[in-house]
C-alpha positions in Angstrom: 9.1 -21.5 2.5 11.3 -19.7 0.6 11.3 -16.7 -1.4 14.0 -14.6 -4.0 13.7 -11.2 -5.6 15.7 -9.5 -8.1 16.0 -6.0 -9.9 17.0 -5.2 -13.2 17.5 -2.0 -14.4 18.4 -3.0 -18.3 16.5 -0.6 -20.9 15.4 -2.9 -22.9 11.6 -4.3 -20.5 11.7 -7.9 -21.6 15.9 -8.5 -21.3 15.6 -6.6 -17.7 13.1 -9.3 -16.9 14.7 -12.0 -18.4 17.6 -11.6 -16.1 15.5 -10.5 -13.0 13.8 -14.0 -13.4 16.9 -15.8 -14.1 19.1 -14.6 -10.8 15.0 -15.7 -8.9 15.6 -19.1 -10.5 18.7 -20.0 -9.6 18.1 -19.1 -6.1 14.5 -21.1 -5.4 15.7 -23.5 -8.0 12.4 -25.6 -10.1 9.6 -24.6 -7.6 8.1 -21.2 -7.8 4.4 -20.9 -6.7 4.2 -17.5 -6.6 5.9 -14.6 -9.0 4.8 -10.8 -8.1 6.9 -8.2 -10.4 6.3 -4.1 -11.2 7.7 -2.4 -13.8 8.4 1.2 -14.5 6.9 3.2 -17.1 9.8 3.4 -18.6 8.6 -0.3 -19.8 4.8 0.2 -20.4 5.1 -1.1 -23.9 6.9 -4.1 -23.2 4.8 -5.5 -20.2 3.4 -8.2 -22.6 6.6 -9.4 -23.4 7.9 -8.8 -20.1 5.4 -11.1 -18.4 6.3 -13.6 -20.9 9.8 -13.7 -20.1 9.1 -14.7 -16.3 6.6 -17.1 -17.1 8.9 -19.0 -19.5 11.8 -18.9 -16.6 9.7 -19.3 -13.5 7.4 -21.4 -14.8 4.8 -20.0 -11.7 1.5 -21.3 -10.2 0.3 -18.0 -10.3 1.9 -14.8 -11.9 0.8 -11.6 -10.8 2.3 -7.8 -11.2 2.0 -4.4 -12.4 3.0 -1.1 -14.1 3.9 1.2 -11.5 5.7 4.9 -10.9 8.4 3.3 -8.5 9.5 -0.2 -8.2 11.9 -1.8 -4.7 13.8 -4.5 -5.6 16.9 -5.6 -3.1 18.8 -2.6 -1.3 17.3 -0.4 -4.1 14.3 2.1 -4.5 13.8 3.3 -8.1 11.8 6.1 -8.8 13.2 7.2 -12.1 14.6 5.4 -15.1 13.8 1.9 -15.9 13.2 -1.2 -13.6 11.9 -4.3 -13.8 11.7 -6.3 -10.2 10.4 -9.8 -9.8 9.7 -11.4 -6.5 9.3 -14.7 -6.6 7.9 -17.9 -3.4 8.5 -21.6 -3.0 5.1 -22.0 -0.8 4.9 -25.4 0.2 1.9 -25.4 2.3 -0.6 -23.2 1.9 -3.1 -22.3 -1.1 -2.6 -19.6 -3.5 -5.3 -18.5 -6.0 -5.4 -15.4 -7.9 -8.7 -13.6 -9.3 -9.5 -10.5 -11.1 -11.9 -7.8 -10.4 -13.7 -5.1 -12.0 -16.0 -2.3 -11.3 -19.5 -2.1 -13.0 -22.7 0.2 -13.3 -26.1 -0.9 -11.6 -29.4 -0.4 -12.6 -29.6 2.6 -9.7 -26.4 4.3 -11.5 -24.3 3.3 -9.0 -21.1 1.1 -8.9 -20.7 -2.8 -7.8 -17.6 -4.9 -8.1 -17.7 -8.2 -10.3 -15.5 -10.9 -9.4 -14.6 -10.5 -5.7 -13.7 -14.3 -4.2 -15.4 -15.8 -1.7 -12.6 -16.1 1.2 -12.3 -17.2 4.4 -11.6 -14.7 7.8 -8.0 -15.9 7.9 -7.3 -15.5 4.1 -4.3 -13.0 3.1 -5.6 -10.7 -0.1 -3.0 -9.6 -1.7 -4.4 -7.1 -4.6 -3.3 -4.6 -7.1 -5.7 -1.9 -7.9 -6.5 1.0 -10.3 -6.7 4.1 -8.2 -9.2 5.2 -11.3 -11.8 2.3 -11.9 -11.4 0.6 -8.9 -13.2 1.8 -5.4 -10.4 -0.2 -2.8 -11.5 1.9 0.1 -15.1 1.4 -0.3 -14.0 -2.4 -1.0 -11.8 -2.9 2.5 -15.0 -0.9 4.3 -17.4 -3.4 2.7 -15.3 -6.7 3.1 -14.8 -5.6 6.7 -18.3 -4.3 7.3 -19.2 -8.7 6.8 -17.8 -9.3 10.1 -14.4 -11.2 10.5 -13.2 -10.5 6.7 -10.1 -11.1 5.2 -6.4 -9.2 5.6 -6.4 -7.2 2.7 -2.7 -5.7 2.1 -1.5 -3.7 -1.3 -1.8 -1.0 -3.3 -3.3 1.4 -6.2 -1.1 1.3 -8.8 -0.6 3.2 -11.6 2.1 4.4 -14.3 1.5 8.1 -14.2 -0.8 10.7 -16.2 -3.6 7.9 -16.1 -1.8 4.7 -17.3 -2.3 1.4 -15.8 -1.8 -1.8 -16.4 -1.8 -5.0 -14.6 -0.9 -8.7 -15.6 -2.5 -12.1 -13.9 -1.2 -15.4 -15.9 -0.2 -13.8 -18.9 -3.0 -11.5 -19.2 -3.4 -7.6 -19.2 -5.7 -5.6 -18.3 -6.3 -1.6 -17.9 -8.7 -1.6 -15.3 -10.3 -3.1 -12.2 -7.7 -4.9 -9.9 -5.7 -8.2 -10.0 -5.3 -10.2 -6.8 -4.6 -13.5 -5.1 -5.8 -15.2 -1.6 -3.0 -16.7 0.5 -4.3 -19.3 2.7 -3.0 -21.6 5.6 0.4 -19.7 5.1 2.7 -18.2 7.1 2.2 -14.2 6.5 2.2 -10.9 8.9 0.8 -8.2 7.3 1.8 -3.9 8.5 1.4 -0.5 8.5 3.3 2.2 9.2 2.6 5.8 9.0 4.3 8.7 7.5 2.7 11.8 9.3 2.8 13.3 12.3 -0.2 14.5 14.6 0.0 18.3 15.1 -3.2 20.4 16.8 -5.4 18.7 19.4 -7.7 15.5 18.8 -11.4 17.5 18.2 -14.3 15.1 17.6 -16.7 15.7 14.6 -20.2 17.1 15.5 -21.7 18.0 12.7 -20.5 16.7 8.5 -21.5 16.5 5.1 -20.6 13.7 3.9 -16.8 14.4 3.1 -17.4 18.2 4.4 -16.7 18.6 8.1 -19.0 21.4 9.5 -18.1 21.3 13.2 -15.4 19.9 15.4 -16.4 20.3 18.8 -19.1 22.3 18.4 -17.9 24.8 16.8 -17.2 25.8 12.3 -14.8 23.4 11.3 -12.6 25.7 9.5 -12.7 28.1 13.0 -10.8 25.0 14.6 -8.2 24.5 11.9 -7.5 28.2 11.9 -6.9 28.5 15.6 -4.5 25.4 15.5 -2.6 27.0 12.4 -2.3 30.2 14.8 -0.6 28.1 17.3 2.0 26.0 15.6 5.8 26.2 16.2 8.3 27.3 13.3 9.3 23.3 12.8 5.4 22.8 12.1 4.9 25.5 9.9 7.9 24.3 7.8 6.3 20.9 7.6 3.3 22.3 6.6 4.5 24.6 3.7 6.6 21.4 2.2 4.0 18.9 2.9 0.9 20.1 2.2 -2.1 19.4 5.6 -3.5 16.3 5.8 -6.2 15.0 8.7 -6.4 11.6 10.5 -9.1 10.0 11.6 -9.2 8.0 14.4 -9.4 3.6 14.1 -9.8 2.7 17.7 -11.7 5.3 20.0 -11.9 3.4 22.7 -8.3 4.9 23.7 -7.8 7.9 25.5 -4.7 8.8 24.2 -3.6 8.9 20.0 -0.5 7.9 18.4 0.9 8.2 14.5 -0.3 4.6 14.5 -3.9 5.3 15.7 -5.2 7.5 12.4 -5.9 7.1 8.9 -4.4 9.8 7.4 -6.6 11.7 4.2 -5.7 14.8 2.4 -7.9 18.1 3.3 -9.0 19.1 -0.2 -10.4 22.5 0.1 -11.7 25.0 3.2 -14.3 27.1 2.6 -14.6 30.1 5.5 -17.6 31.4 4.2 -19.3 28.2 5.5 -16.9 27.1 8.5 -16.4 23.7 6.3 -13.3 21.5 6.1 -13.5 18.9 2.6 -11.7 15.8 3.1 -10.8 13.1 1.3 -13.3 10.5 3.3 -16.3 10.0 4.9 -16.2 11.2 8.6 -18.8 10.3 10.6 -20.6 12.2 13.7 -18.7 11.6 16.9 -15.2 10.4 15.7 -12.3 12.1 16.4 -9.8 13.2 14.1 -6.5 15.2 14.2 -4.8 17.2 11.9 -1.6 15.9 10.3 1.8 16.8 8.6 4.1 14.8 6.5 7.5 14.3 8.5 10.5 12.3 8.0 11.4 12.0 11.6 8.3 10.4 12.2 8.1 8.3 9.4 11.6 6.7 10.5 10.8 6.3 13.8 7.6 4.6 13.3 8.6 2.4 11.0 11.1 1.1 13.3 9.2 0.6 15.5 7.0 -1.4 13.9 10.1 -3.9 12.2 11.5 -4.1 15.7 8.0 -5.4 16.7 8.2 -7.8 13.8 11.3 -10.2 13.5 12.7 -11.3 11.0 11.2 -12.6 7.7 11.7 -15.1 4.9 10.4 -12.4 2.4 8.6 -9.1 2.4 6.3 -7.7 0.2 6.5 -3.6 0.4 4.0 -1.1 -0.7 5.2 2.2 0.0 3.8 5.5 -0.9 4.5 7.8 -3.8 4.9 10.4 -1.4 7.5 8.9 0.7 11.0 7.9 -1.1 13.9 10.6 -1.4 11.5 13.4 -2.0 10.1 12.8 2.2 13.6 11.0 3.9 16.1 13.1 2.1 17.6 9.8 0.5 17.5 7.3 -1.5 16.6 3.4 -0.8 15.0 4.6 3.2 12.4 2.3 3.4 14.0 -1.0 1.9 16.9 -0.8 3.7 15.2 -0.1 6.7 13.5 -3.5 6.0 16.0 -5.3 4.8 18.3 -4.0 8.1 15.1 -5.4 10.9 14.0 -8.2 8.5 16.6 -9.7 6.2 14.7 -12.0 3.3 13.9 -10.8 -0.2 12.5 -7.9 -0.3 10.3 -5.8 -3.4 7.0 -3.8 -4.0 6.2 -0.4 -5.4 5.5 3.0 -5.0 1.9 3.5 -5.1 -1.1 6.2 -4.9 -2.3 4.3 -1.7 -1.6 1.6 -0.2 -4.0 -1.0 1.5 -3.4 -2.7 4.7 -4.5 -3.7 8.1 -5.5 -1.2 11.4 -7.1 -2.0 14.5 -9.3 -5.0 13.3 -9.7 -4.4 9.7 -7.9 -3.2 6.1 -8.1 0.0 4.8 -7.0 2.4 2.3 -3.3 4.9 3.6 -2.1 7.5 2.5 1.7 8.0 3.0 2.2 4.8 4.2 4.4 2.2 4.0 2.5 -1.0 3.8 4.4 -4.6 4.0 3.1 -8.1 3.6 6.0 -10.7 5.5 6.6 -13.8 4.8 7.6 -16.5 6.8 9.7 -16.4 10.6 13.0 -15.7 9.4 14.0 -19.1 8.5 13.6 -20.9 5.3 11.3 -23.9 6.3 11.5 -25.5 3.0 11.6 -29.5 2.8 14.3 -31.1 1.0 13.7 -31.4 -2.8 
C-alpha cells in the first residue's frame, strides 16, 4: 500500500489540481486505485474541470471528492482562500467500489434512500454527504440497527450558504451523497472529541421526541439551570464563546463517562415555561446524557490520546469539524500536524458540518469532531512494480 497527497493553493481550480495530481503521480508512480480530493469554494465553478484534470493525471479506479468550506492537505489547514487537495492510494489488495446515493419521498410522505450497497460487516464506507438532502445520521442508526453493519467514516459536506457539490468518476451531483466500500484492506477508522463534560451525568426520564422533559425526575430545563448556577469562571467562559452543547451517552454499561463516551449535539432552544430542553437528536427514556462545552484543552488532549493509541499510518484520511480549526485551538494547521507528528503518511480531508465515524460498536453522526480513516501500519507494503 501506498498512498500520496498534495495541496495546491493556485487561483485558477483546474491549474491548482493539475499540479496537486501531478506532485501525487510522481510519488505513487502509474498505479493509483483510489483519488479522494475537496476543493474550496473559492473553486465551485471549476469542479468540472477540476475533476478532469485528476482523472487525466491519475488515471484512478475510482475518483471520488467534494466541494467543501475547509480543505487539509500536508502540514496545512485552509479555511480561507482557494485550495484544491488531492489524496491519492496504490491499494494492491483489497476491493474498492464507489456508489452514489440519494434521498427520495414514499408513498407515506416520508423519506427512503435509493442506492445504498449491499456490504459486508467488515466493509470500510467511506461517504460524502449533503448535510441538506441527505439523512447520514438516520443512515448510520439504520445500517447499524441490521446487526454487525459496516464502518462508516466521513462527513457532510458542503460549500457554504447551501452549496454543494460532489464528483464520483467524473460526474456531479448536488445532492444525496457519493461513497465507496473498502474491503479486505488494511484501514483503522477514529474519533475524537472536541468538548468537554461539564455538570453531572442525569439520565432522561421523560422526552418528546428531540424535547427532553425530565432528567432525573425532575423539568429538564430545572436541571440545566441548577448546573449553570454552579459552574466555575473557566466554564462560564467556555460557555459564552462556545455556545452549550449535550452528550449523550454510547456505552451505559459503564459507571464512569469520559469526552470519548458521548455524542455530542447542540441544545437548540429551552423553553422554562414547560421545563423542556430541545436538542438536536432523539434521546430516548433511560439514557444518560451530560452537558457539554467546546474546549481546546480537551480537544488536544483527546486527540492525542487517541494517535498515541494508533501507530503510525501509511495514509490518513481526516474529517474534521467546521467548528474546530484556528477559531477552537487558537492556531492554525492543529489537527494535521497533530496527525502528521503521531502518524506520519499522507495526510488530507475537510472541514465539515459533521462528521461520521465509529463509537462503541457502531457509526454515527459528531459534532466537533475530528474524524480519521488510517491507512495501512506505517510501512509502505507495496510489491515491486
Amino acid at each position: 500500500m501506498r498512498t500520496s497527497a498534495s495541496l495546491s493553493r493556485t487561483p485558477e481550480g483546474a491549474l491548482a489540481a493539475a499540479e496537486a495530481a501531478d506532485a501525487v503521480a510522481v510519488a505513487l508512480g502509474d498505479h493509483c486505485d483510489l483519488a479522494v480530493v475537496f476543493v474550496r469554494p473559492e473553486h465551485a465553478d471549476d469542479l468540472e474541470a477540476v475533476a478532469l484534470a485528476v482523472e487525466t493525471r491519475l488515471e484512478p479506479g475510482v475518483l471520488i471528492g467534494a466541494l467543501a468550506q475547509g480543505v487539509v492537505g500536508p502540514g496545512e489547514e485552509v479555511e480561507s482562500g482557494p485550495g484544491v487537495v488531492v489524496w491519492g492510494a496504490h491499494l494492491p489488495q483489497g476491493q474498492v467500489q464507489p456508489f452514489r446515493v440519494w434521498s427520495v419521498r414514499t408513498a407515506g410522505g416520508g423519506m427512503a434512500v435509493a442506492g445504498w450497497p449491499d456490504t459486508q460487516p467488515d466493509d470500510v464506507v467511506l461517504l460524502l454527504a449533503d448535510p441538506l438532502s441527505f439523512p447520514a445520521a438516520e443512515v448510520a442508526v439504520r445500517v447499524g440497527d441490521r446487526g454487525r453493519g459496516p464502518t462508516i467514516v466521513g462527513g457532510l459536506l458542503t460549500g457554504g450558504e447551501g452549496r454543494s457539490r460532489f464528483f464520483l468518476d467524473g460526474q456531479l451531483h448536488d445532492d444525496g451523497a457519493v461513497g465507496v466500500i473498502l474491503r479486505d484492506l488494511d484501514t483503522t477508522p477514529l474519533v475524537s472529541q472536541g468538548c468537554r463534560p461539564i455538570g453531572i451525568p442525569l439520565t432522561v426520564t421523560a422526552a418528546d421526541r428531540n424535547r427532553i422533559l425530565e432528567l432525573g425526575g425532575e423539568p429538564a430545563a430545572g436541571r440545566l439551570q441548577e448546573m449553570l448556577h454552579d459552574l466555575d469562571d473557566d466554564e462560564r467562559d467556555l460557555l459564552e464563546r462556545g455556545g452549550l452543547q449535550i452528550g449523550l451517552v454510547v456505552d451505559e454499561v459503564r459507571d464512569t463517562y469520559a469526552t470519548g463516551d458521548f455524542l455530542v449535539r447542540g441544545v437548540l432552544a429551552v423553553d422554562p415555561a414547560r421545563g423542556s430542553i430541545t436538542v438536536g437528536d432523539l434521546p430516548r427514556i433511560g439514557q444518560t446524557v451530560q452537558f457539554q462545552v467546546r474546549d481546546a484543552e480537551t480537544a488536544s488532549a483527546d486527540l492525542a490520546a487517541v494517535l498515541g493509541d494508533a501507530g503510525p499510518a501509511v495514509g490518513t484520511l481526516l474529517f474534521t469539524c467546521t467548528g474546530r480549526g484556528s477559531g477552537l485551538f487558537g492556531i492554525c494547521d492543529h489537527d494535521v500536524r497533530a496527525i502528521e507528528l503521531a502518524l506520519g503518511g499522507a495526510v488530507a480531508g475537510a472541514f465539515c458540518a459533521g462528521e461520521l465515524g465509529p463509537v462503541g460498536d457502531r457509526s454515527h453522526l459528531h459534532g466537533y469532531t475530528a474524524s480519521m480513516l488510517l491507512f495501512g501500519s506505517g510501512e509502505d507494503d507495496t510489491p515491486p512494480d
